[in-house]
N, C-alpha and C positions, 0 to 999 in steps of 0.2 A: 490436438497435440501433434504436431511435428514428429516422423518417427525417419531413422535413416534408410531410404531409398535404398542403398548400396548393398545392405545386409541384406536387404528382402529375400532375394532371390534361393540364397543357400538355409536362412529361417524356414520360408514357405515352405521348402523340399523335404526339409526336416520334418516337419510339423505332419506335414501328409503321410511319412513314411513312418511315423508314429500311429500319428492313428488308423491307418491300413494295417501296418500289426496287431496290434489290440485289438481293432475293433471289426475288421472284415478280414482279418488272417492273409491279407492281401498287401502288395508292393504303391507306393502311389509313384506316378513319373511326373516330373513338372514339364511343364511346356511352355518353350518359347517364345515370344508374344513378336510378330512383327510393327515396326514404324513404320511412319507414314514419313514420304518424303517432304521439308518443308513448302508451304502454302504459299499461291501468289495473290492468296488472296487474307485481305484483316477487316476483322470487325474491329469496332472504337465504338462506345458506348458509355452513357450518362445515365445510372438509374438510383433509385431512391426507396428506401426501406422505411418502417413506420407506419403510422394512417394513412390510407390511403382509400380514394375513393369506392365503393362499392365493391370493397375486400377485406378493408378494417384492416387491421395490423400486421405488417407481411415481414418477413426474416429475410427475402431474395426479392429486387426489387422487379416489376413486370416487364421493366424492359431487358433488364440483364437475362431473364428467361428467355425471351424471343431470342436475343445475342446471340445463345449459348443454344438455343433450336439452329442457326444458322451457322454457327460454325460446326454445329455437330454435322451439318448436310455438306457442306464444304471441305471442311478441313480447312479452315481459315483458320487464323492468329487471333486470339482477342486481346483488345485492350481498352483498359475502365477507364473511364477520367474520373478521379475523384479529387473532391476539392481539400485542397489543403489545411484546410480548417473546416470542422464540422459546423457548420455555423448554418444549416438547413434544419430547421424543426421537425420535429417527429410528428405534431399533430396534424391535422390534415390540414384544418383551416390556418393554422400559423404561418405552415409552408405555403398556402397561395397567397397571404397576405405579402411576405417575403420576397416570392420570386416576383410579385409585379411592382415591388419597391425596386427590383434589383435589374427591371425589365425597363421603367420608367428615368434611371439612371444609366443605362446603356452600359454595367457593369460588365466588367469582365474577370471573373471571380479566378484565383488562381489553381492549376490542380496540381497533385501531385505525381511525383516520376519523369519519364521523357518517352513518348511515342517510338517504335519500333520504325527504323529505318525504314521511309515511307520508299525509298528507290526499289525495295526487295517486293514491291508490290504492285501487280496491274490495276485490282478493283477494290476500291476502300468503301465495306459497308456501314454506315453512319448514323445512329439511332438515340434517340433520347426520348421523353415523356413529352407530349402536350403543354407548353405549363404558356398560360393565356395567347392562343394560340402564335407561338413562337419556339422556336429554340429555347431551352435553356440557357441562361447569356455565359452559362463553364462553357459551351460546345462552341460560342463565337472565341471563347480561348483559343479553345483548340484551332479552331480554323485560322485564325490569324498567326500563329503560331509555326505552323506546322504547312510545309510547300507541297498541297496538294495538286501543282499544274501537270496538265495531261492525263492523271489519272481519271477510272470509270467510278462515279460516286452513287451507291445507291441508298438511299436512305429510308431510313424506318421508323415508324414510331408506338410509341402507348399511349390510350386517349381514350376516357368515356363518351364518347360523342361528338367531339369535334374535328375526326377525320384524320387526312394528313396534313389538316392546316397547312398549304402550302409550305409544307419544308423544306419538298424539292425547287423550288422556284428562290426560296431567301437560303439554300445553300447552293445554288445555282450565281447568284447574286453574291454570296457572301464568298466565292470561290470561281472567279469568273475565267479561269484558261481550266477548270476541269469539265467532264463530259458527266450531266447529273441522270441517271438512270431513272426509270420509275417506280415509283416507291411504294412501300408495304403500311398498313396503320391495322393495327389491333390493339385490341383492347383490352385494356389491363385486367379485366376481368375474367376474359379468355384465355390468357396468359397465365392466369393464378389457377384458376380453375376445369377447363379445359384442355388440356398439354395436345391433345390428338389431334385438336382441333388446329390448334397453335401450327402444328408441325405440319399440317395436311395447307395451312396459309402459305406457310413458310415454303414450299416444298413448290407449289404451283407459282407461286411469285418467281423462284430459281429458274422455272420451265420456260415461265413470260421470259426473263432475263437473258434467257440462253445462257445460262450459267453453268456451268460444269459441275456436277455436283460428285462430292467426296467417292472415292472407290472401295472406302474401307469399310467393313460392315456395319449395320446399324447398331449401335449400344443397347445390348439388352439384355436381359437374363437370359442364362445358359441351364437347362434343367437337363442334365444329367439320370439316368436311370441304369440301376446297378443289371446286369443279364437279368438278376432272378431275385423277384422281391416277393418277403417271407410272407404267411399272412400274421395278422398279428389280434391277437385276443382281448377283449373288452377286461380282463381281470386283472386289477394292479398289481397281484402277487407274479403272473404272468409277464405282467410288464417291469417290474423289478428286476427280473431275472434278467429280460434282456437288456433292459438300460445302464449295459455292463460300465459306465461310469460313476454310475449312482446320482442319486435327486438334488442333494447339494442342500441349502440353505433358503431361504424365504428371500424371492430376489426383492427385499424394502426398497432400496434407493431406486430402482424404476417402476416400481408398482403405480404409479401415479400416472404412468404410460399402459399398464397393461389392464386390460378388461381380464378379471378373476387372478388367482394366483400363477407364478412364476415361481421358479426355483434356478441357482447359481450352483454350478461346479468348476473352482479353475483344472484342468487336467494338466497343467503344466507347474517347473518351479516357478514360487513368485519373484526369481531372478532373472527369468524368462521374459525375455525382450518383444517374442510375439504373446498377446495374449489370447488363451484357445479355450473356451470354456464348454460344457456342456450344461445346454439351457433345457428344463423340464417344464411345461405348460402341464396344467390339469386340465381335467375336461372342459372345454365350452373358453380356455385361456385364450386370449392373441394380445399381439400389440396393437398398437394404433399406427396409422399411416405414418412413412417415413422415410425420410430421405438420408444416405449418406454422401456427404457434400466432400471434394476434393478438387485441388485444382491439378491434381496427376496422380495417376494410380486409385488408391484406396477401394473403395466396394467393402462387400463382406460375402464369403462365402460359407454357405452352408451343408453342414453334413449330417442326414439322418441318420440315429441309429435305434429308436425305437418306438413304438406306438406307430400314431395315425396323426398328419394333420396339413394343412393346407399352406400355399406359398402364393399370393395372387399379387401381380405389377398392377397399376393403375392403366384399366383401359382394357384391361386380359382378363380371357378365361382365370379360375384359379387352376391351381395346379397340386395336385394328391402327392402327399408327402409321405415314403415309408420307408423304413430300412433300407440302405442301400441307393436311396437317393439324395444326388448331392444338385447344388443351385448355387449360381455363382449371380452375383449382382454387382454390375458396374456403381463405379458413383452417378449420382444425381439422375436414379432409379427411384420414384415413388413405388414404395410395396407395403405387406405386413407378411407376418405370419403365426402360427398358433395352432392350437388343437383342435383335431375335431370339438363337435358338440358331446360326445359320448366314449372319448379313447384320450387316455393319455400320451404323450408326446416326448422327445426328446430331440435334438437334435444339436452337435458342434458346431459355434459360434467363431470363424474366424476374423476379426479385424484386418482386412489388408493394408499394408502402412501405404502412405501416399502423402502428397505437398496438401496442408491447410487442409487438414481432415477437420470434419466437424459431425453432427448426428442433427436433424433437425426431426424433432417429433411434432408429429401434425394431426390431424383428427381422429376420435378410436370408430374402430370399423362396426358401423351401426348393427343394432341387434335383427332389424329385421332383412339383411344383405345376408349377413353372417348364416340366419338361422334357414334361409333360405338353402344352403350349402346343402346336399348328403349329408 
């Protein structure tokens, strides 16, 4: 859900300076967040959600991943071609039967919106799926559409096996006064599953490119630790005391996300525009892997205030969660969190608003990783 941008800023301020009274007898300060100055460089990308090969049924499709790896190292623009009617199958075999009717017809399928003023751009990176080794015939849309001469074109793709299928050579060919770079192919399976890997392709290909790559930091979590963290006691009479919001309700509507129980407290009115809750795990609690997705702003940040338990990003150490430690998670951060194995847990749940927020839950964090933990 859409929440407005413009409020944020004097909400968020608020909400901190609430719970620093209450809860740490302490002031919070908000802080200013610098821009980045606009990119002369845009990604343009065709990807595809549903069955898919050798990942089964994905929410984001493999190539949009890689995209969204390369303008995060840039600071590039993106933009999606999508087509203007959904008329792509969801199952896997449907869709290759599809795209090589639509391949053998030399289709040129229409998409939706208008490209960003290609003049405001030196290097246009180019990427779509494998689909019989060709373009997808949206992407010859786009190229005939769209006055790519003199720009530097690097193109990229997703593919179980069959490379980069010459794309640089038929978008060399299908864009014949632009200068086509050399190009990247990963695999939509490394894309899905893999991210580090993804990014460590992504990152060395920029190097090959002599690329410039972004100067603003890398998107990550921010883990926070208060000066001086309490210890804190195995005994829930102990732990009640301090989880001076109290345990809340049996969180039902996402239990189906969490490995053992969850507990709900709103600490805010339910007329309150940000929502702030204090979330209680019991022992041995977490959720399952998960992403919060926006296309600006959003994340979630989080604030301890009692027991014991864990924060771990995909690909990272975890990270010891206790009183006084707060975690700040960008969007389109893979994480979980949860309780120790033997201590109960609390912690404040903030939603940060942003454009096209969404929540995607994804796998629950296996028992023998988990148990492996302290």
């Amino acid at each position: 859900m859409k929440k407005n941008h413009n409020v944020f800023g004097s909400l968020f301020s608020a909400a901190i300076v609430l719970i620093g009274v209450v809860a740490c007898n302490a002031s919070a300060k908000a802080e200013e967040t610098s821009t980045v100055s606009k990119s002369r460089t845009l990604v343009v990308f065709f990807s595809r959600t549903g069955e898919q090969y050798n990942v089964g049924n994905i929410t984001k499709g493999n190539t949009a991943l890689v995209a969204e790896e390369i303008a995060n190292q840039t600071g590039a623009d993106l933009f999606e071609v999508k087509p203007k009617e959904d008329v792509y199958p969801k199952s896997y075999d449907a869709l290759t039967d599809y795209a090589k009717k639509e391949q053998s017809k030399k289709a040129r399928p229409e998409y939706v919106g208008k490209a960003p003023d290609l003049k405001n751009y030196d290097v246009v990176f180019i990427g779509a799926p494998v689909w019989w080794g060709d373009w997808p015939m949206i992407m010859y849309s786009f190229f005939e559409k769209n006055d790519l001469a003199g720009k530097q074109l690097a193109p990229f793709c997703t593919h179980e096996g069959s490379g980069l299928s010459a794309f640089d050579k038929k978008l060399q060919k299908a864009c014949p006064k632009s200068k086509v770079l050399k190009g990247l192919a990963i695999t939509g399976s490394t894309a899905q599953k893999d991210r580090q890997k993804t990014k460590e392709s992504v990152s060395k290909w920029l190097d090959d490119l002599k690329i410039k790559k972004a100067t603003v930091p890398e998107k990550k979590a921010v883990v926070q630790n208060a000066a001086a963290v309490k210890n804190v006691s195995n005994d829930k009479t102990d732990f009640d005391k301090e989880n001076v919001f109290g345990q809340g309700a049996l969180n039902t509507e996402y239990a189906k996300y969490f490995i053992g129980n969850s507990y709900l407290k709103s600490i805010v009115p339910q007329d309150c525009p940000l929502p702030v809750a204090n979330v209680t795990f019991e022992p041995g609690c977490r959720n399952n892997w998960h992403i919060h997705h926006a296309s600006k702003d959003g994340g979630q940040l989080l604030i301890c205030t009692a027991g014991e338990g864990w924060y771990q990003e995909e690909g990272k150490d975890p990270v010891e969660l206790k009183p006084g430690v707060t975690v700040y998670i960008p969007a389109e951060i893979k994480h979980w969190h949860g309780a120790k194995k033997d201590k109960w847990f609390s912690h404040i749940a903030i939603s940060i608003p942003g454009e096209d927020v969404s929540n995607e839950w994804l796998e629950p964090v296996d028992d023998e990783s988990y148990n492996k933990l302290p």
